[in-house]
Structure formats: structure tokens, C-alpha cells
C-alpha positions as CSV (number, residue, x, y, z in Angstrom):
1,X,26.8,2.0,35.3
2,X,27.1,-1.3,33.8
3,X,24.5,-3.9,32.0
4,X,24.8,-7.2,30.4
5,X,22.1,-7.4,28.1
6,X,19.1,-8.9,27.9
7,X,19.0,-12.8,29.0
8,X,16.6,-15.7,29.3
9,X,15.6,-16.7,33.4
10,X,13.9,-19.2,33.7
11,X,12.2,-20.1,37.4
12,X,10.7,-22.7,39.1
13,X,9.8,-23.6,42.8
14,X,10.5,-27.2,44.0
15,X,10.0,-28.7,47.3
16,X,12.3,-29.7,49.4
17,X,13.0,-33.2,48.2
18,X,13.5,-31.8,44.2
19,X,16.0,-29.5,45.7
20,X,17.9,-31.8,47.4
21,X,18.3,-33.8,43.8
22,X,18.9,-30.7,42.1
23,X,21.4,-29.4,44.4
24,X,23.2,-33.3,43.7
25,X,22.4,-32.7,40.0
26,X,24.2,-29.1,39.8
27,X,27.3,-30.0,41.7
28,X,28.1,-32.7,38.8
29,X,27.5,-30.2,36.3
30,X,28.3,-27.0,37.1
31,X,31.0,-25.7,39.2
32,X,30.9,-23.1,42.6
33,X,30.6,-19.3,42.1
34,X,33.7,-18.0,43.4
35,X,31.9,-15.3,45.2
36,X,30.3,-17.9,47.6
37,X,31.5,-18.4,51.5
38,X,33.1,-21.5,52.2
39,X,29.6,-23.1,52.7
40,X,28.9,-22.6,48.8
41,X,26.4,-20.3,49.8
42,X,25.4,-16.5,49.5
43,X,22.9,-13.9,51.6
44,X,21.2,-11.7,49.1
45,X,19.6,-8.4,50.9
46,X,17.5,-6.2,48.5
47,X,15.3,-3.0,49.8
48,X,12.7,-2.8,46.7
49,X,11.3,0.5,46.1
50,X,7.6,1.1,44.5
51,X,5.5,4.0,43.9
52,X,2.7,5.9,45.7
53,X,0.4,3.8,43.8
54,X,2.1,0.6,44.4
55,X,2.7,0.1,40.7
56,X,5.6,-2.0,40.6
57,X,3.4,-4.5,42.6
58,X,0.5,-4.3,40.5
59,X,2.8,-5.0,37.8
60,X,4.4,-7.8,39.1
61,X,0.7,-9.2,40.5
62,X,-0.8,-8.6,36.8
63,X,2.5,-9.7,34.4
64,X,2.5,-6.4,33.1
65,X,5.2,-6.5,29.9
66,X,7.6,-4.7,29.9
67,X,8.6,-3.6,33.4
68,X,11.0,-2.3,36.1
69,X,11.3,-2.1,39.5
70,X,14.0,-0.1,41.7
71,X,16.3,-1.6,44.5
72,X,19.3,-1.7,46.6
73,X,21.4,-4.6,47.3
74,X,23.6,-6.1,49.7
75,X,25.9,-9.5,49.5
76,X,26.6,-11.5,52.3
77,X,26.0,-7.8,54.5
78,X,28.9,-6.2,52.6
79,X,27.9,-2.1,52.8
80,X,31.2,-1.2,51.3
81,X,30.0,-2.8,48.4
82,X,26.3,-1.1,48.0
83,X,24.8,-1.5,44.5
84,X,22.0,0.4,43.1
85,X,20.1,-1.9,40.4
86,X,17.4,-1.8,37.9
87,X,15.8,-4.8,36.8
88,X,13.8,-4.9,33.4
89,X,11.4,-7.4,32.1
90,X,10.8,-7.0,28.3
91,X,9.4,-9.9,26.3
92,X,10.3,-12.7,28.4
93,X,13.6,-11.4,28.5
94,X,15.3,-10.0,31.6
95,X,18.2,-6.9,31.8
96,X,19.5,-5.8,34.9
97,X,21.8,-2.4,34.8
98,X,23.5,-1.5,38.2
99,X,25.6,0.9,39.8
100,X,27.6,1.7,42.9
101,X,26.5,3.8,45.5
102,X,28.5,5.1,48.7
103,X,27.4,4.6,52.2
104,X,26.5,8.3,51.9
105,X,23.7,7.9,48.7
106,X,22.4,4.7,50.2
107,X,21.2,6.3,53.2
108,X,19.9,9.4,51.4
109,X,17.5,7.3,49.2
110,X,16.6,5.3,52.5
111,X,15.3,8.0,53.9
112,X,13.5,9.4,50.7
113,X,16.1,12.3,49.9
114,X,15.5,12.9,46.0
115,X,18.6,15.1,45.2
116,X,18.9,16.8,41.8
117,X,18.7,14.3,39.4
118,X,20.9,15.9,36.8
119,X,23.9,15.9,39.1
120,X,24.5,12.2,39.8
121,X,25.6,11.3,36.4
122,X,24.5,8.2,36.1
123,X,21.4,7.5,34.0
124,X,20.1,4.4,37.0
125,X,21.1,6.8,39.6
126,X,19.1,9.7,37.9
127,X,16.4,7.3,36.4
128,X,15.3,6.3,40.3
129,X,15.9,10.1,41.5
130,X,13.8,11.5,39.1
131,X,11.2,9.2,39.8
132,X,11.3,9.6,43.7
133,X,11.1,13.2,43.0
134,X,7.8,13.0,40.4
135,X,6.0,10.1,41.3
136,X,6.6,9.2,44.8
137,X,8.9,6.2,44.4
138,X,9.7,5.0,47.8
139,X,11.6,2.1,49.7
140,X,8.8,-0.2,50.7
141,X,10.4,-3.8,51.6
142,X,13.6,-5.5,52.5
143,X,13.5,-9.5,51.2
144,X,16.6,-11.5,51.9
145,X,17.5,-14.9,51.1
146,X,20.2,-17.8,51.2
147,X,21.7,-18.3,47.4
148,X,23.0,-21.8,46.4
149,X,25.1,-20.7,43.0
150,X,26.5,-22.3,40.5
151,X,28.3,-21.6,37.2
152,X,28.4,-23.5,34.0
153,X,32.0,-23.0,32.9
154,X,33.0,-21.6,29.9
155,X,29.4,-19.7,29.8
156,X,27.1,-17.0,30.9
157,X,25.0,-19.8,32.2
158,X,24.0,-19.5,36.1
159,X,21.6,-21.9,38.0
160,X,21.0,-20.8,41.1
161,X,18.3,-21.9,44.3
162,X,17.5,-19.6,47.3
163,X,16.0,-20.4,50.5
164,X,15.2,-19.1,53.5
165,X,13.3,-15.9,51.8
166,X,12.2,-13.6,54.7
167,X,11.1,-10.2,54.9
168,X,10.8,-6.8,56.7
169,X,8.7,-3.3,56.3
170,X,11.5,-1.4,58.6
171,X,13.5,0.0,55.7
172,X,15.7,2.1,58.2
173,X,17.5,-0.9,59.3
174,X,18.6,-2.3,55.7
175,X,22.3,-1.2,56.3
176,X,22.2,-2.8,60.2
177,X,23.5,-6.0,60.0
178,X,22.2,-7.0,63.4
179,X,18.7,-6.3,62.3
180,X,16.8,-9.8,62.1
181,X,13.5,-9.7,62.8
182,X,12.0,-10.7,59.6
183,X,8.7,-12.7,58.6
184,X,9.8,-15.8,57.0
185,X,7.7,-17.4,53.9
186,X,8.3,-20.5,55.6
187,X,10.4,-23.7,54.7
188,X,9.8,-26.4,52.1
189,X,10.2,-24.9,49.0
190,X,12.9,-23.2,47.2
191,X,13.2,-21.0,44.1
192,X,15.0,-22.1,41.5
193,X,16.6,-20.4,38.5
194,X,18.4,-21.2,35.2
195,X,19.7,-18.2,33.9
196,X,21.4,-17.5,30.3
197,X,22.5,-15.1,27.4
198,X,22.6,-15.8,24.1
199,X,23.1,-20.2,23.9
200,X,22.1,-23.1,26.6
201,X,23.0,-26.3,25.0
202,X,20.0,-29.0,25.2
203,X,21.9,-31.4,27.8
204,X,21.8,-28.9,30.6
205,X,18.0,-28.6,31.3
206,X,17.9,-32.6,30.1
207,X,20.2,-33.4,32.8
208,X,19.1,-31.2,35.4
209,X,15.5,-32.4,34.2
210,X,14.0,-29.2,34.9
211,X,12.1,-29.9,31.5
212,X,9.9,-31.7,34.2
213,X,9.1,-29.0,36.5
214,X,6.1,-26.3,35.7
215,X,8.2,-22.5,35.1
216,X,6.8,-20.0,37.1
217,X,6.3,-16.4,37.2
218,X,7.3,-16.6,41.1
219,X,8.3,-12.9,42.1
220,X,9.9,-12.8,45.8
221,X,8.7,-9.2,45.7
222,X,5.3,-9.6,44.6
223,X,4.8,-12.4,47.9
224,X,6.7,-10.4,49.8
225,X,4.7,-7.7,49.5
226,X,1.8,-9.0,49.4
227,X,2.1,-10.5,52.5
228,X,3.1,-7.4,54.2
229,X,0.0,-5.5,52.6
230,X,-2.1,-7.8,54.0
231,X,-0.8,-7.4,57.5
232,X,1.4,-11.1,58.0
């Protein structure tokens, strides 16, 4: 298991035009994440999980502070790399604490399989296992999306923008590549975050001039979701 610590996200959504000069903007500033294909870009795959209640959503829907949601992720369709992560909001302030899972666990919590909690060792691992068990914490949605990253060098400073966020309610096929028959949120708009630890010196935002865009609490769950709850 591994965190590291809380940190400041800030989002926004622009349209398609603001991305384009943010995108020109970044690339002066900031350099590529060395995780990225050759096209500077990312997939992001994440099967959220929520509760019998849908509380995570209700959360998410209401701003409830703090929170946590659940999920599984996949880069760029890698399933020997499967991460488990948790993803806390506290006081504006966001942690997220992950661990690895095999092929093996993925599928087990897939298909609902709440094993013994106390013999994972691994407080996320147990933590989502222990919920499953008591309170009906279930995968509910896939959302995957196209990252643009970047990396301020020398720093902890991200700013990333994702397009092309789609989504699908058949959680079986989250480790089936081939699997894309997903609702799109539709084009023209991307979602836009400047992420940071402890220090993000006052000529970043100036020159990226996201002081002049309106911060959101845009959650690619909550839409998601709500979307599939009401039947698009």
C-alpha cells in the first residue's frame, strides 16, 4: 500500500476552443509525463464501486465532506499492472492510497467475492473487503477517458485534461480489452485539472490563466452514474 498525502486539485471544464490554448499553454510550461504513448496521451479505465444504498453517489451529488469512494484501475489496458485505489476528499483536500492486485483478486472483487478481510494484509485491500462484506459495496460502473499529462519539473505539480469520458454498466468486461461499447458524454468539453502538494508558485495558474475559468466540483463518476441511473 502506498499514499502521498493529501494535495490540492483543482478542476475545471473548458470547451473545446479553451483546451486547445491550454493544451498550447501547458506544452511551454510543463514537460510530458513519461508514462504517456508516443501520442502524449493516456487511457484511464476505472470500475467504481458504491454501496447498496448508492452512497458514494449521493455523496458525490450532495458534496458530502469528507468522503471516499472504492475503485479499480487500468492504464492504457495494462492488466498486469491492476491497481486497487482509494480516493479521499477531506477539506478540500484530496488523498489517494493504492495498491496492487493480481489478475486473480481483480476478478474476485468483480464478481462480488468478499474474502476474509483480515487475510489480505493490506489496510485498502481489507478496508473495501470489509465493506463488500457489511454493507453491500459493489462494482457499479466502468468510466474511461483519454489523459493529456503534463509535469511541472522539479515538483509534485500535475496539470492534466481528459477527453473522450465514456461509460459502461457491464462490469464483467472491465479486464476485456476488446470490450467498447460504451455511452459517450459527448464531445466539446474536456476536464481539466491542476493538481499539487505542498507549494504552486503564482506564475503557473497566471500563465495558464486558469485564474479565469470558474473551478468546479465536476465528478466523472457522479455524471456517469447519473446517467446510467437514469437509463442513457
Amino acid at each position: 500500500m502506498s499514499g502521498i498525502g493529501y494535495r490540492h486539485e483543482y478542476k475545471y471544464v473548458t470547451d473545446d476552443l479553451k483546451t486547445v490554448l491550454l493544451k498550447a499553454k501547458a506544452g511551454a510550461l510543463f514537460r510530458p509525463d513519461a508514462h504517456a504513448r508516443k501520442d502524449g496521451l493516456y487511457s484511464i479505465k476505472s470500475l467504481y464501486f458504491d454501496d447498496i444504498n448508492n452512497g458514494c453517489y449521493f455523496d458525490a451529488a450532495n458534496g458530502n465532506d469528507p468522503r471516499a469512494k472504492f475503485r479499480l484501475r487500468l492504464y492504457n489496458d495494462d492488466t498486469d499492472m491492476i491497481r486497487l485505489e482509494k480516493k479521499i476528499k477531506r477539506n478540500g483536500f484530496t488523498l489517494k492510497e493504492q495498491a496492487v492486485l493480481s489478475r486473480e483478486e481483480c476478478e474476485d472483487l468483480i464478481l462480488g467475492r468478499s474474502a476474509d478481510a483480515g487475510k489480505t494484509g493490506d489496510n485498502i485491500k481489507s478496508g473495501l473487503l470489509s465493506q463488500m462484506a457489511a454493507g453491500g459495496m459493489r462494482p457499479v460502473i466502468i468510466i474511461s477517458y483519454e489523459r493529456l499529462p503534463f509535469i511541472y519539473p522539479g515538483s509534485d505539480i500535475r496539470f492534466t485534461i481528459d477527453t473522450r469520458i465514456r461509460f459502461s454498466t457491464d462490469v464483467k468486461s472491465f479486464l476485456n480489452p476488446d470490450k467498447k461499447a460504451m455511452m459517450s458524454l459527448g464531445g466539446g468539453f474536456s476536464v481539466v485539472e491542476l493538481k499539487w502538494g505542498r507549494y504552486l508558485p503564482e506564475h503557473i495558474p497566471e500563465y495558464l490563466a486558469v485564474n479565469s475559468l470558474a473551478r468546479t466540483r465536476f465528478s466523472k463518476y457522479y455524471y456517469c452514474r447519473s446517467m446510467a441511473l437514469n437509463g442513457h
